[in-house]
Every structure is written in structure tokens, then in C-alpha cells.
N, CA, C and O atoms as a Tripos MOL2 file, in Angstrom:
@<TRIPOS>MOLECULE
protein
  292   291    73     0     0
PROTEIN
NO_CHARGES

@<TRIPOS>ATOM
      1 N         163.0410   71.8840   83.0480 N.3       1 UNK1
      2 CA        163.7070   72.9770   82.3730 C.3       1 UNK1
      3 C         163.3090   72.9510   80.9070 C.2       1 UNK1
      4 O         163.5900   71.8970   80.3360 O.2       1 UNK1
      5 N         162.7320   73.8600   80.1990 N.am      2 UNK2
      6 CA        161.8570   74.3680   79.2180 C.3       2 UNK2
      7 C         163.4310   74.1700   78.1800 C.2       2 UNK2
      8 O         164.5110   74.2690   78.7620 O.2       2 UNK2
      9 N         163.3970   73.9290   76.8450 N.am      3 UNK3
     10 CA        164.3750   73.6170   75.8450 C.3       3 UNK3
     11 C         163.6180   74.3850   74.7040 C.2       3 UNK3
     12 O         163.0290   73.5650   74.0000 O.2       3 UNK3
     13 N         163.4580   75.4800   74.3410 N.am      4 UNK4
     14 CA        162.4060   76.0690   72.6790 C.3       4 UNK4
     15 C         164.2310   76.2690   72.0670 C.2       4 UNK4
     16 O         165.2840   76.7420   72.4920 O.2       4 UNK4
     17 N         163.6910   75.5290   70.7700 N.am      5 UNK5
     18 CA        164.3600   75.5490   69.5580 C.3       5 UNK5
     19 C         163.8400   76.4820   68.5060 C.2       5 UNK5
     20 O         162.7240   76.1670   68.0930 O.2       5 UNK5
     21 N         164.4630   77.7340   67.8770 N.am      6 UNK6
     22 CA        163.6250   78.0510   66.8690 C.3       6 UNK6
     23 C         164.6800   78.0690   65.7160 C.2       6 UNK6
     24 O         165.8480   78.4080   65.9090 O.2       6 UNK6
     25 N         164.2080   77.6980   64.5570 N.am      7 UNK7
     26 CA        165.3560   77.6560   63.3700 C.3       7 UNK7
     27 C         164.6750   78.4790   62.2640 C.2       7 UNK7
     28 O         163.5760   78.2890   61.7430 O.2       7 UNK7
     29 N         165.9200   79.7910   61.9450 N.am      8 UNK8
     30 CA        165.6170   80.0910   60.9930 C.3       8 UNK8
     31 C         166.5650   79.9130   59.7380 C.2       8 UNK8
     32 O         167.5890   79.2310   59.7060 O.2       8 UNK8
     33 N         166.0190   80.6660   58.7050 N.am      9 UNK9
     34 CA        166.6600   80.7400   57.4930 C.3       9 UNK9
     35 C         167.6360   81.7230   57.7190 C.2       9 UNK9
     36 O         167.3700   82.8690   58.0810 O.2       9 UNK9
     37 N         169.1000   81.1570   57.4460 N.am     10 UNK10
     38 CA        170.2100   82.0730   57.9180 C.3      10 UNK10
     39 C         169.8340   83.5500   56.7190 C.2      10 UNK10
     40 O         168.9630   83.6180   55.8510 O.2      10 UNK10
     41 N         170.4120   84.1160   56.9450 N.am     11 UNK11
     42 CA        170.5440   85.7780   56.5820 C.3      11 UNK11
     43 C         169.0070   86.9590   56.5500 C.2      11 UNK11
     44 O         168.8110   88.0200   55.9570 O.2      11 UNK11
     45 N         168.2510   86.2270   57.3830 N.am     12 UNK12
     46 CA        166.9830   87.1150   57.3940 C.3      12 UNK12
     47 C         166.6550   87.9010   58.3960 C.2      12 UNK12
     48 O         165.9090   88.8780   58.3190 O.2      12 UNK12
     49 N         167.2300   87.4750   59.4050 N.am     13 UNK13
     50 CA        166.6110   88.0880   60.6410 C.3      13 UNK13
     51 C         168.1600   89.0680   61.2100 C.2      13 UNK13
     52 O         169.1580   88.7300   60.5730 O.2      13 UNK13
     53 N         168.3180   89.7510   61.8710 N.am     14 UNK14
     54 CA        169.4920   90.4220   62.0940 C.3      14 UNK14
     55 C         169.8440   90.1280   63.7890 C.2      14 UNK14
     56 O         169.0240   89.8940   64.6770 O.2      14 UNK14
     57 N         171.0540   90.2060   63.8820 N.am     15 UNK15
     58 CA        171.4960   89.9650   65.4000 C.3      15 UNK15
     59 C         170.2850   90.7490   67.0690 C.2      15 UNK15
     60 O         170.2330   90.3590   68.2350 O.2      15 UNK15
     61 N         169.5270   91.9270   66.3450 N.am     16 UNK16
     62 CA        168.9030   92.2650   67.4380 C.3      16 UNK16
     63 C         167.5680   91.7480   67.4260 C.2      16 UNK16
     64 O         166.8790   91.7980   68.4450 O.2      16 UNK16
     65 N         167.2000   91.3160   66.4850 N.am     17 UNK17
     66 CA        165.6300   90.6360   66.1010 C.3      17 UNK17
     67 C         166.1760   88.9870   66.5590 C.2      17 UNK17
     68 O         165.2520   88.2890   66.9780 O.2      17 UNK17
     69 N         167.0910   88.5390   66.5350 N.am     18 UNK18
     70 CA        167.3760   86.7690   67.6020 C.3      18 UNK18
     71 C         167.4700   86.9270   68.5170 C.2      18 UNK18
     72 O         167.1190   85.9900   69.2340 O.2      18 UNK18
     73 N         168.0200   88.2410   69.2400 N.am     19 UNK19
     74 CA        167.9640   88.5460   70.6860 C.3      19 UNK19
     75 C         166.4250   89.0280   71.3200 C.2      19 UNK19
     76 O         166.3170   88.3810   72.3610 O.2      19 UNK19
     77 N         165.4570   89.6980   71.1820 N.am     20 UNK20
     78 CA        164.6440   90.0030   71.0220 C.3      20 UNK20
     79 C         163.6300   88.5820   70.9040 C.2      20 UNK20
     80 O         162.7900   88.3090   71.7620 O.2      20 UNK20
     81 N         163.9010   87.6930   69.5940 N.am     21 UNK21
     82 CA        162.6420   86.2160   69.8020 C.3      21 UNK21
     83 C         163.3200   85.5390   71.1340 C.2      21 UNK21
     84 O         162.4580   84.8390   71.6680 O.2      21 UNK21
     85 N         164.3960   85.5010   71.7700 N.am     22 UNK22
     86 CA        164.8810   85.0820   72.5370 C.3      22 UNK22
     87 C         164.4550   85.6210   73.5900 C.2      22 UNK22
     88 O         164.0960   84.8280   74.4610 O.2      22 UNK22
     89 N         164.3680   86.7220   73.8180 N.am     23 UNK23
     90 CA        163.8460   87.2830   75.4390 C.3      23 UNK23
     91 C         162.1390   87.8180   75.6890 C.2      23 UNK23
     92 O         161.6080   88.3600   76.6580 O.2      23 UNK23
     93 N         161.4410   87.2700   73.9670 N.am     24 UNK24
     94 CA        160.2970   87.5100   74.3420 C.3      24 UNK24
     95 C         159.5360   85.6290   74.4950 C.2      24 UNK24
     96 O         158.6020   85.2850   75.2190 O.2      24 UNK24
     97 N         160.2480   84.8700   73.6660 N.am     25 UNK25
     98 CA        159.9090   83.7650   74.0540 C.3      25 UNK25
     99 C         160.1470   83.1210   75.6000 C.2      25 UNK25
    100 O         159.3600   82.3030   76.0780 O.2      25 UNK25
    101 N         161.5970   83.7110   76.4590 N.am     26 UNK26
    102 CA        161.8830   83.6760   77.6820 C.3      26 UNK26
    103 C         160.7320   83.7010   78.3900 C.2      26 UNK26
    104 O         160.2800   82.8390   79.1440 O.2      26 UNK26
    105 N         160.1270   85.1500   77.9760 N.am     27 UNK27
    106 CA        159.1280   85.9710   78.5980 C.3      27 UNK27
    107 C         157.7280   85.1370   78.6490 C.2      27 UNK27
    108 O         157.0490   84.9600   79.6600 O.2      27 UNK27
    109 N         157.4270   84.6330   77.2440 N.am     28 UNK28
    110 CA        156.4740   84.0220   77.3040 C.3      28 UNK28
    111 C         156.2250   82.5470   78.4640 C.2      28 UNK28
    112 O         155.3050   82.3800   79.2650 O.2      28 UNK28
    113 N         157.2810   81.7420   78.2010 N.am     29 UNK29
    114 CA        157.5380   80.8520   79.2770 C.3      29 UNK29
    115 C         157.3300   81.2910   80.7220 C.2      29 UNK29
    116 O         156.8590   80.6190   81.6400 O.2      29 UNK29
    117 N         157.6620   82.2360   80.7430 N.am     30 UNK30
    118 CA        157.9350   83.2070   82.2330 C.3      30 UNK30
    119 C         156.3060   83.0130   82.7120 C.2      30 UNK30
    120 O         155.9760   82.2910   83.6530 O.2      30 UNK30
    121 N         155.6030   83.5970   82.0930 N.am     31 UNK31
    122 CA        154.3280   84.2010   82.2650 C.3      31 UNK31
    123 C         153.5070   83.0620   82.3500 C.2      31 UNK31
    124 O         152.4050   83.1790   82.8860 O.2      31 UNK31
    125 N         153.9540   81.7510   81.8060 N.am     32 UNK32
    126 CA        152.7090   80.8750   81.8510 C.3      32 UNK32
    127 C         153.4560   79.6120   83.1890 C.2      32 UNK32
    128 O         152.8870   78.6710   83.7440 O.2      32 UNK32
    129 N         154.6930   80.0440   83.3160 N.am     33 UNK33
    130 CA        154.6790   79.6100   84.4040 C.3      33 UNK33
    131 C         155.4310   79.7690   85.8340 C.2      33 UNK33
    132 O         155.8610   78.9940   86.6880 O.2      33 UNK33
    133 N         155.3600   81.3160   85.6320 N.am     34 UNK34
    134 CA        156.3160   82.1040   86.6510 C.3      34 UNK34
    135 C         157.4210   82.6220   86.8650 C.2      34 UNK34
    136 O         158.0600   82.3410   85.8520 O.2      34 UNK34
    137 N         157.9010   83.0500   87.3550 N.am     35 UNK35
    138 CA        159.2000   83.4380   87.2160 C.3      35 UNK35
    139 C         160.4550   82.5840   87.8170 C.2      35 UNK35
    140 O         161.5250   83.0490   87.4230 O.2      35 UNK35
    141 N         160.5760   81.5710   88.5800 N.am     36 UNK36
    142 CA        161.1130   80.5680   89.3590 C.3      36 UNK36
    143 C         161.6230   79.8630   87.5980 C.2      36 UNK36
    144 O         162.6500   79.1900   87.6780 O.2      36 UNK36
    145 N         161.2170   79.9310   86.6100 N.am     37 UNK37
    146 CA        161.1640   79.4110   85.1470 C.3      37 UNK37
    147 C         162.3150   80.0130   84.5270 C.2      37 UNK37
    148 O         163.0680   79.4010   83.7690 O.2      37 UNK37
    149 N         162.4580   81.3890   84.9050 N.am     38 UNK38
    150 CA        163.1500   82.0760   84.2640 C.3      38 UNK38
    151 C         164.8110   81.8440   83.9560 C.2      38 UNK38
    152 O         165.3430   82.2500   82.9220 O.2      38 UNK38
    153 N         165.3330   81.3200   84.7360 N.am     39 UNK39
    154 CA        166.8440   81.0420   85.0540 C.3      39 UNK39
    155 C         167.3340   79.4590   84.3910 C.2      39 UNK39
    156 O         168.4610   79.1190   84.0310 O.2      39 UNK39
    157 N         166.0560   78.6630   84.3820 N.am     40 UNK40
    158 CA        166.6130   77.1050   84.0630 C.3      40 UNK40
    159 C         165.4980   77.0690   82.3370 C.2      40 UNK40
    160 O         165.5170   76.0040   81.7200 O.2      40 UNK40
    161 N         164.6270   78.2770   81.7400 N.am     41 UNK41
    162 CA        164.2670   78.1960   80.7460 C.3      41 UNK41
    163 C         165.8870   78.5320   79.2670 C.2      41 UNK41
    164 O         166.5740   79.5520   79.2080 O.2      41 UNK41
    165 N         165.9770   77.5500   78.5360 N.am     42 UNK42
    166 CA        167.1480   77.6300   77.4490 C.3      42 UNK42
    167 C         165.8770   78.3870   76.3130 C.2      42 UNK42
    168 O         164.6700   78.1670   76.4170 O.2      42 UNK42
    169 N         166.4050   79.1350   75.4470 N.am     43 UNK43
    170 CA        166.2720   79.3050   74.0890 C.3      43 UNK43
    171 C         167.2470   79.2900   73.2940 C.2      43 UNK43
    172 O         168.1110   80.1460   73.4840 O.2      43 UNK43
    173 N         167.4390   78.2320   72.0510 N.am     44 UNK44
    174 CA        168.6450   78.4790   70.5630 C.3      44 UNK44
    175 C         167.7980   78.8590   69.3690 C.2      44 UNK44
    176 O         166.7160   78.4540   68.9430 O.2      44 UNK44
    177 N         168.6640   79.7780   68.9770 N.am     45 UNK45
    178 CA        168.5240   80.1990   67.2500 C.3      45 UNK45
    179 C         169.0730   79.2160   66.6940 C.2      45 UNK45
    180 O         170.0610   78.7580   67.2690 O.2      45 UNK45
    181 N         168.7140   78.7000   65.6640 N.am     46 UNK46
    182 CA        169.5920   78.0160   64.9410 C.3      46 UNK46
    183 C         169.2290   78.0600   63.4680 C.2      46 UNK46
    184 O         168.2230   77.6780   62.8690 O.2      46 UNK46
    185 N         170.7350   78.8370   62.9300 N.am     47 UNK47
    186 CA        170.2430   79.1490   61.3730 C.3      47 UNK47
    187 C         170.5230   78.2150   60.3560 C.2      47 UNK47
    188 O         171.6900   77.8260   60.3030 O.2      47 UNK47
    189 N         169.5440   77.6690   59.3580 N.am     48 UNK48
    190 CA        169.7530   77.0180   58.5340 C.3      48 UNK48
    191 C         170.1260   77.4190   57.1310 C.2      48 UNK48
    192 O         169.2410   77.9920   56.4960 O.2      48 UNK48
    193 N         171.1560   77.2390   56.6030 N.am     49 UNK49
    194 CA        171.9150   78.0920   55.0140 C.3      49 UNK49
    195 C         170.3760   78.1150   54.2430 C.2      49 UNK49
    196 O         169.3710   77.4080   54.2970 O.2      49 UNK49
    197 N         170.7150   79.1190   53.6350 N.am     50 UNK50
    198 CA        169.5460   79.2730   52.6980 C.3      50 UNK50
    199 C         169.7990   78.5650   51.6310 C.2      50 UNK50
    200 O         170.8780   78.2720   51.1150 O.2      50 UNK50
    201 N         168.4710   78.2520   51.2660 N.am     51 UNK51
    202 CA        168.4900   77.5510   49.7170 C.3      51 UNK51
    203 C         168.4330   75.8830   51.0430 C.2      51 UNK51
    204 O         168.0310   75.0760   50.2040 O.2      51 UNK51
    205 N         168.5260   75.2900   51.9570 N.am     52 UNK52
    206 CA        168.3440   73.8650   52.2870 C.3      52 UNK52
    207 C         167.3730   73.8580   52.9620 C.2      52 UNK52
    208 O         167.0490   72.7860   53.4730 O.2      52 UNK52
    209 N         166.5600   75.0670   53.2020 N.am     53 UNK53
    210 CA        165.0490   74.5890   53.9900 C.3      53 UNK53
    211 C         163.8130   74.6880   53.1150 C.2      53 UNK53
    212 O         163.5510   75.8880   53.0310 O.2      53 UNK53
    213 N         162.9840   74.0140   52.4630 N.am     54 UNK54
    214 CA        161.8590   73.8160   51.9470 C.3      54 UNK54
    215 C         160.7850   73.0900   52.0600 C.2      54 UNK54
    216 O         160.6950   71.9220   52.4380 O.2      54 UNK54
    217 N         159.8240   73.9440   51.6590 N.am     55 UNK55
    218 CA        157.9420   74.0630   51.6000 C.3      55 UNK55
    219 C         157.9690   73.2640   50.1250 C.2      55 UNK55
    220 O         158.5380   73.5860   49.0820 O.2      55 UNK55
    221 N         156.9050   71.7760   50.5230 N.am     56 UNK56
    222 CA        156.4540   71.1880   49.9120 C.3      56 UNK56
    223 C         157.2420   71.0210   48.5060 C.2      56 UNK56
    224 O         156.6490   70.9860   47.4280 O.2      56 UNK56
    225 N         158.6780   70.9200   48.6440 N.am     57 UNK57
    226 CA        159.9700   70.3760   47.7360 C.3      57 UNK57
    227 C         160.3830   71.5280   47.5240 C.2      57 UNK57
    228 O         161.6070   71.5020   47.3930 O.2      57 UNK57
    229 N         159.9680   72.5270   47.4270 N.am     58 UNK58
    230 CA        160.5230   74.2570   46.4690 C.3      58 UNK58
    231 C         161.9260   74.6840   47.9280 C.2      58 UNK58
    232 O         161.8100   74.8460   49.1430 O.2      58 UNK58
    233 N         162.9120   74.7190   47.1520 N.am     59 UNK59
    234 CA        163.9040   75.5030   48.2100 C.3      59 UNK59
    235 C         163.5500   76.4540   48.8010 C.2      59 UNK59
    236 O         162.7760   77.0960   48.0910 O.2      59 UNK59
    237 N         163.7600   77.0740   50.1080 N.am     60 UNK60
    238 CA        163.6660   78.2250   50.3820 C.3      60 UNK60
    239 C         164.8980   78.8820   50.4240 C.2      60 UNK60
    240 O         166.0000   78.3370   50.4890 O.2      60 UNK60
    241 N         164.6040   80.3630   50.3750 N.am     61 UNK61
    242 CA        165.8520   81.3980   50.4720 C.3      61 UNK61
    243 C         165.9990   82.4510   50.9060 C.2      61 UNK61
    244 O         165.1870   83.1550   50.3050 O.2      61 UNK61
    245 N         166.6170   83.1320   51.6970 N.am     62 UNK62
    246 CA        166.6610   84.2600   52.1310 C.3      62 UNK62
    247 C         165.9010   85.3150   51.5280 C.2      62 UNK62
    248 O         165.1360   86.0580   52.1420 O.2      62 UNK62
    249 N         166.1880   85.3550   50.0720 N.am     63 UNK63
    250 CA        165.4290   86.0370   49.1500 C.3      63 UNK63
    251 C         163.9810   85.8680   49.1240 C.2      63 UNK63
    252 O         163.1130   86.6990   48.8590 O.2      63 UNK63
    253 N         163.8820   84.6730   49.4400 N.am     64 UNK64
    254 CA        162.3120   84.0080   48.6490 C.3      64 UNK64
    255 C         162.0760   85.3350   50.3090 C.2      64 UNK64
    256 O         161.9160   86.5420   50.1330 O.2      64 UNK64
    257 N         162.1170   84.7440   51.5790 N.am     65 UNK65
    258 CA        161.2390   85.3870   52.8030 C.3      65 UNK65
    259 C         161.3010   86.5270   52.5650 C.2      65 UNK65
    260 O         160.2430   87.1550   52.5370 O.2      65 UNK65
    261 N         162.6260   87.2520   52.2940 N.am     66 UNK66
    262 CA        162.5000   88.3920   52.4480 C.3      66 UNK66
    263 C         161.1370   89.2240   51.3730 C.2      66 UNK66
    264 O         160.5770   90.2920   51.6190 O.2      66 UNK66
    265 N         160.9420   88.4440   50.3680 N.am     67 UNK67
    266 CA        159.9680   88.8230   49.3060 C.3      67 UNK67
    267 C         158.9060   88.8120   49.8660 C.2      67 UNK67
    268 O         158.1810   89.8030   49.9520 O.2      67 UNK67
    269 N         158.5720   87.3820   50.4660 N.am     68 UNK68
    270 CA        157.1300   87.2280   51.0960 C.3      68 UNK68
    271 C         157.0870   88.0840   52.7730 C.2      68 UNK68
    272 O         156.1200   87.8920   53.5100 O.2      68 UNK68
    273 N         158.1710   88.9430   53.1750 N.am     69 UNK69
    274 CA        157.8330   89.7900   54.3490 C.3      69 UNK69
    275 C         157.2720   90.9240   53.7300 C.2      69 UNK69
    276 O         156.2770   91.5390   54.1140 O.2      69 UNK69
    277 N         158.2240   91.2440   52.3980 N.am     70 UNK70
    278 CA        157.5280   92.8920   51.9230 C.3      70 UNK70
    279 C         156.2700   92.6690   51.2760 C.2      70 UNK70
    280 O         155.3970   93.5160   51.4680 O.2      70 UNK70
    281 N         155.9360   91.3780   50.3170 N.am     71 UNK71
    282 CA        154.2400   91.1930   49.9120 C.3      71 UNK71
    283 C         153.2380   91.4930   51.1380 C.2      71 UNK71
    284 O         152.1250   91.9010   50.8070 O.2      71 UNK71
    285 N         153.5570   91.3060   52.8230 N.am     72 UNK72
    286 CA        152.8800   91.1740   53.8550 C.3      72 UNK72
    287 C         153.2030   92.7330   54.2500 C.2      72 UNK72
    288 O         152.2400   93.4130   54.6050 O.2      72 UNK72
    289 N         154.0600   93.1320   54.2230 N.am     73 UNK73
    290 CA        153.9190   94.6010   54.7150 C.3      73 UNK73
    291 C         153.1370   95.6380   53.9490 C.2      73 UNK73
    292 O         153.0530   96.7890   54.3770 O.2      73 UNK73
@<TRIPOS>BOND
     1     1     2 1
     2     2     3 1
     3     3     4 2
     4     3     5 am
     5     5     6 1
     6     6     7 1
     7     7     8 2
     8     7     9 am
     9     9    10 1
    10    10    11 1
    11    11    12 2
    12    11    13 am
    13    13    14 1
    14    14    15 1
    15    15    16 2
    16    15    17 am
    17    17    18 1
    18    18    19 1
    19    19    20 2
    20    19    21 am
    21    21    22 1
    22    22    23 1
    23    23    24 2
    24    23    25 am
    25    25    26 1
    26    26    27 1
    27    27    28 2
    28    27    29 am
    29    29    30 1
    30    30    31 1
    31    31    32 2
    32    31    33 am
    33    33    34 1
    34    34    35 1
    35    35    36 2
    36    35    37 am
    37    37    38 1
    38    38    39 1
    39    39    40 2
    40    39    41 am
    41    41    42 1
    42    42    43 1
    43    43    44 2
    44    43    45 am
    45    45    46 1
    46    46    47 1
    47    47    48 2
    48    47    49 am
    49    49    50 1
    50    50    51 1
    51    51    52 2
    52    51    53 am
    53    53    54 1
    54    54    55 1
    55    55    56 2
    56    55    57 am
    57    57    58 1
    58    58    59 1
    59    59    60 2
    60    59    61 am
    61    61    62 1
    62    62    63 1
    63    63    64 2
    64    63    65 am
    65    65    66 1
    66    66    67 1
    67    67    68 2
    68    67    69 am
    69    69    70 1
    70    70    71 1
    71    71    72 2
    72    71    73 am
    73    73    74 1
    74    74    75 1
    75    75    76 2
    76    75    77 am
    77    77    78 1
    78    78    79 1
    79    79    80 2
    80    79    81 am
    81    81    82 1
    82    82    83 1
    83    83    84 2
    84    83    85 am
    85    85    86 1
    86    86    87 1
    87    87    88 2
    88    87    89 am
    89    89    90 1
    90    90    91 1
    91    91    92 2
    92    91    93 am
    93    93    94 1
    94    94    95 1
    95    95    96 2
    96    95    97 am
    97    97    98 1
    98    98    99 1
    99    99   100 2
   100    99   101 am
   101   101   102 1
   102   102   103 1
   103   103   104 2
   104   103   105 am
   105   105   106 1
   106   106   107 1
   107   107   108 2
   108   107   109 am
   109   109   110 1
   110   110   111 1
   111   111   112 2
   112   111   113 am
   113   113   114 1
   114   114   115 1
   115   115   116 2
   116   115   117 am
   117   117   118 1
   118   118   119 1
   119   119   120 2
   120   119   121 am
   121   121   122 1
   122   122   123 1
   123   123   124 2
   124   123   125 am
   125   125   126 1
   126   126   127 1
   127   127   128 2
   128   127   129 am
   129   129   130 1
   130   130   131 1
   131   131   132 2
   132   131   133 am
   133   133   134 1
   134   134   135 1
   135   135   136 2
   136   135   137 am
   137   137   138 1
   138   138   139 1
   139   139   140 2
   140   139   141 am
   141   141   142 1
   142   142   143 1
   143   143   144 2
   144   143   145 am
   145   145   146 1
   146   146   147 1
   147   147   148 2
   148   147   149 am
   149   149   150 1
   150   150   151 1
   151   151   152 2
   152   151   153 am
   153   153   154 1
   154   154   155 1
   155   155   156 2
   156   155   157 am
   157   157   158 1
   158   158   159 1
   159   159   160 2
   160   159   161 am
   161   161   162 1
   162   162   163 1
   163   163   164 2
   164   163   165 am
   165   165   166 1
   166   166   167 1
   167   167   168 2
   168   167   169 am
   169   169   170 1
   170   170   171 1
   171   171   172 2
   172   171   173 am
   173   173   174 1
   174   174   175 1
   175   175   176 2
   176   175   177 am
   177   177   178 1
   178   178   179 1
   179   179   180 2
   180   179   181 am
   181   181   182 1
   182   182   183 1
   183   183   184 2
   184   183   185 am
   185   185   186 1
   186   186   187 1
   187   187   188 2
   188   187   189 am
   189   189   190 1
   190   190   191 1
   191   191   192 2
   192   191   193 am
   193   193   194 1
   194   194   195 1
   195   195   196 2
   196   195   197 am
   197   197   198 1
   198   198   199 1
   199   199   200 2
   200   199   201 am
   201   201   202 1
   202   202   203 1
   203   203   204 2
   204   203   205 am
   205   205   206 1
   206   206   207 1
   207   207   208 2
   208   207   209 am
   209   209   210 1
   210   210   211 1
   211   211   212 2
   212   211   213 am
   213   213   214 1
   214   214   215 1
   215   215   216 2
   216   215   217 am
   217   217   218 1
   218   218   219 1
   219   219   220 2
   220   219   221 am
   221   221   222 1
   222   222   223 1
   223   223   224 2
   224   223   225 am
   225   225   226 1
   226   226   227 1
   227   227   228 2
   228   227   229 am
   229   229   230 1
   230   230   231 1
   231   231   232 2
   232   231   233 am
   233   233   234 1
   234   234   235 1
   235   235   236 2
   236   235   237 am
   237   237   238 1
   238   238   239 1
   239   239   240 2
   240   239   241 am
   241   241   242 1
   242   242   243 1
   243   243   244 2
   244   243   245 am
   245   245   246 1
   246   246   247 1
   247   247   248 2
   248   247   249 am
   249   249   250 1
   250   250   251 1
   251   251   252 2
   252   251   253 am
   253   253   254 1
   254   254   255 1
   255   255   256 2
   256   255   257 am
   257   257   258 1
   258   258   259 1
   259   259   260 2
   260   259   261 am
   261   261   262 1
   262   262   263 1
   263   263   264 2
   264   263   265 am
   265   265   266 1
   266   266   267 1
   267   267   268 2
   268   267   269 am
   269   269   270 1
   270   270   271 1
   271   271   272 2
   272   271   273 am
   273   273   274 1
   274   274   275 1
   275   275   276 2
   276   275   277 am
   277   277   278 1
   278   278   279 1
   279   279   280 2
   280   279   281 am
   281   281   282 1
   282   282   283 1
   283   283   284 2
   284   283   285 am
   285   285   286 1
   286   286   287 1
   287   287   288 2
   288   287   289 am
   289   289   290 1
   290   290   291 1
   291   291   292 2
@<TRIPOS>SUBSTRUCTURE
     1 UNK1         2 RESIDUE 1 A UNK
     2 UNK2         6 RESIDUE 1 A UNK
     3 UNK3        10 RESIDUE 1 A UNK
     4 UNK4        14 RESIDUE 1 A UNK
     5 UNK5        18 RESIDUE 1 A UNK
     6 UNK6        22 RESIDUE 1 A UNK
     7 UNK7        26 RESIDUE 1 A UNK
     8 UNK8        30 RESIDUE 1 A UNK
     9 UNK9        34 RESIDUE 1 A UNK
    10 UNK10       38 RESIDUE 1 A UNK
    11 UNK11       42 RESIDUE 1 A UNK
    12 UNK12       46 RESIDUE 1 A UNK
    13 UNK13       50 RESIDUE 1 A UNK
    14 UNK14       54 RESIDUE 1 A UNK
    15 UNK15       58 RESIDUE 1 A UNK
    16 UNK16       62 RESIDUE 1 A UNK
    17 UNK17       66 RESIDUE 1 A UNK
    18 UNK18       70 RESIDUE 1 A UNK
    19 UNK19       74 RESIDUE 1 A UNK
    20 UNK20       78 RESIDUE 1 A UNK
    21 UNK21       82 RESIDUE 1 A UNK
    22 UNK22       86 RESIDUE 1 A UNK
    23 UNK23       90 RESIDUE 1 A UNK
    24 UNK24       94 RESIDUE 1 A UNK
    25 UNK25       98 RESIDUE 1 A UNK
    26 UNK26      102 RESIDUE 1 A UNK
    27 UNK27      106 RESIDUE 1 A UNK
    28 UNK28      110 RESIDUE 1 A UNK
    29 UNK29      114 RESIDUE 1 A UNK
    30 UNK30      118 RESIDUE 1 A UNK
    31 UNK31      122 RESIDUE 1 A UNK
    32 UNK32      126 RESIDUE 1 A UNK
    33 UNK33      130 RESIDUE 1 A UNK
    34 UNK34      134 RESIDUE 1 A UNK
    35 UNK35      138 RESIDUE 1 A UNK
    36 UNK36      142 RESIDUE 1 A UNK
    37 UNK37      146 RESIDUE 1 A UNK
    38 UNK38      150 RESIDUE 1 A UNK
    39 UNK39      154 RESIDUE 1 A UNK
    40 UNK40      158 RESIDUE 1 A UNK
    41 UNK41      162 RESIDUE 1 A UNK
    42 UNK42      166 RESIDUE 1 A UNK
    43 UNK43      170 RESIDUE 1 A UNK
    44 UNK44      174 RESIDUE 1 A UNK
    45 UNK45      178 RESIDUE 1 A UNK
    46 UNK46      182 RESIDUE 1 A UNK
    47 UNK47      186 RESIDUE 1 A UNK
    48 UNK48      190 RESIDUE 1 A UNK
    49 UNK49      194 RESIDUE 1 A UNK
    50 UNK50      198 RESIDUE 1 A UNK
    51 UNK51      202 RESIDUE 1 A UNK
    52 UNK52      206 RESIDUE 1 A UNK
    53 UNK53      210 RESIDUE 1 A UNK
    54 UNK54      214 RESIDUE 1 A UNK
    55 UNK55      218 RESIDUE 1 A UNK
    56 UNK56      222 RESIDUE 1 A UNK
    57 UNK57      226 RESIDUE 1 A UNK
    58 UNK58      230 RESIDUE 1 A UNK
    59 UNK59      234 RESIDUE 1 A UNK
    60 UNK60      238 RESIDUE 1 A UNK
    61 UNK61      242 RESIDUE 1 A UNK
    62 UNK62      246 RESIDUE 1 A UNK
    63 UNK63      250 RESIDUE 1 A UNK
    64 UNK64      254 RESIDUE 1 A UNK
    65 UNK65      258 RESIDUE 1 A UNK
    66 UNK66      262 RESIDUE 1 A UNK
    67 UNK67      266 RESIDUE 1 A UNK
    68 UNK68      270 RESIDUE 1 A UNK
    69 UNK69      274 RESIDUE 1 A UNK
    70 UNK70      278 RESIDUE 1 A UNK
    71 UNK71      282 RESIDUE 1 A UNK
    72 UNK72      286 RESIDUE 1 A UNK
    73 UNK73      290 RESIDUE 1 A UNK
């Protein structure tokens, strides 16, 4: 039984975009190893407060991603 953990930075992503990495990561599992996968595969969100997750010592923050999503768009 497949266990994917994904952790994000709490306040970035919105309730239908965790549901969504959740049923496409399902999906992905699904596909590489059938569908018999589907029922005993787990996925958790798990959000970490902003400002306590950091790149090479620099805090990260809700703010900081959200900056570096719109530099990428």
C-alpha cells in the first residue's frame, strides 16, 4: 500500500488545488500500477506554517511562493 506525503507551505494552495494533487497523484499511482492500487493507495497534504520551511537557511513564506508563482507566470 503506496503512502505519498506531500507538504506544503500553509496558505498557498487553496482547498480545491489539495484535492486535485490528491486525485491526480492517486491517478498517477493508478496508472503505473493498475487499478487493484487504487483503494489501498493513501495521499496527505500536510501544511507547514509559513515562515518555518527553508531553502539553503532563507525562510520561506507564503508570500515569498506566491511571488515566485507570478515571476513564472
Amino acid at each position: 500500500m503506496p503512502l505519498v506525503d506531500i507538504e506544503l507551505i500553509e496558505g498557498v494552495f487553496d482547498d480545491t488545488q489539495k484535492q486535485r494533487m490528491i486525485r491526480d497523484v492517486t491517478e498517477a499511482m493508478v496508472a503505473i500500477e493498475g487499478e487493484a492500487l487504487r483503494g489501498v493507495t493513501w495521499v496527505r497534504v500536510k501544511e507547514i506554517a509559513s515562515g518555518e520551511w527553508a531553502i539553503g537557511g532563507n525562510p520561506m513564506t507564503a508570500a515569498d511562493v506566491r511571488k515566485a508563482q507570478s515571476e513564472i507566470a
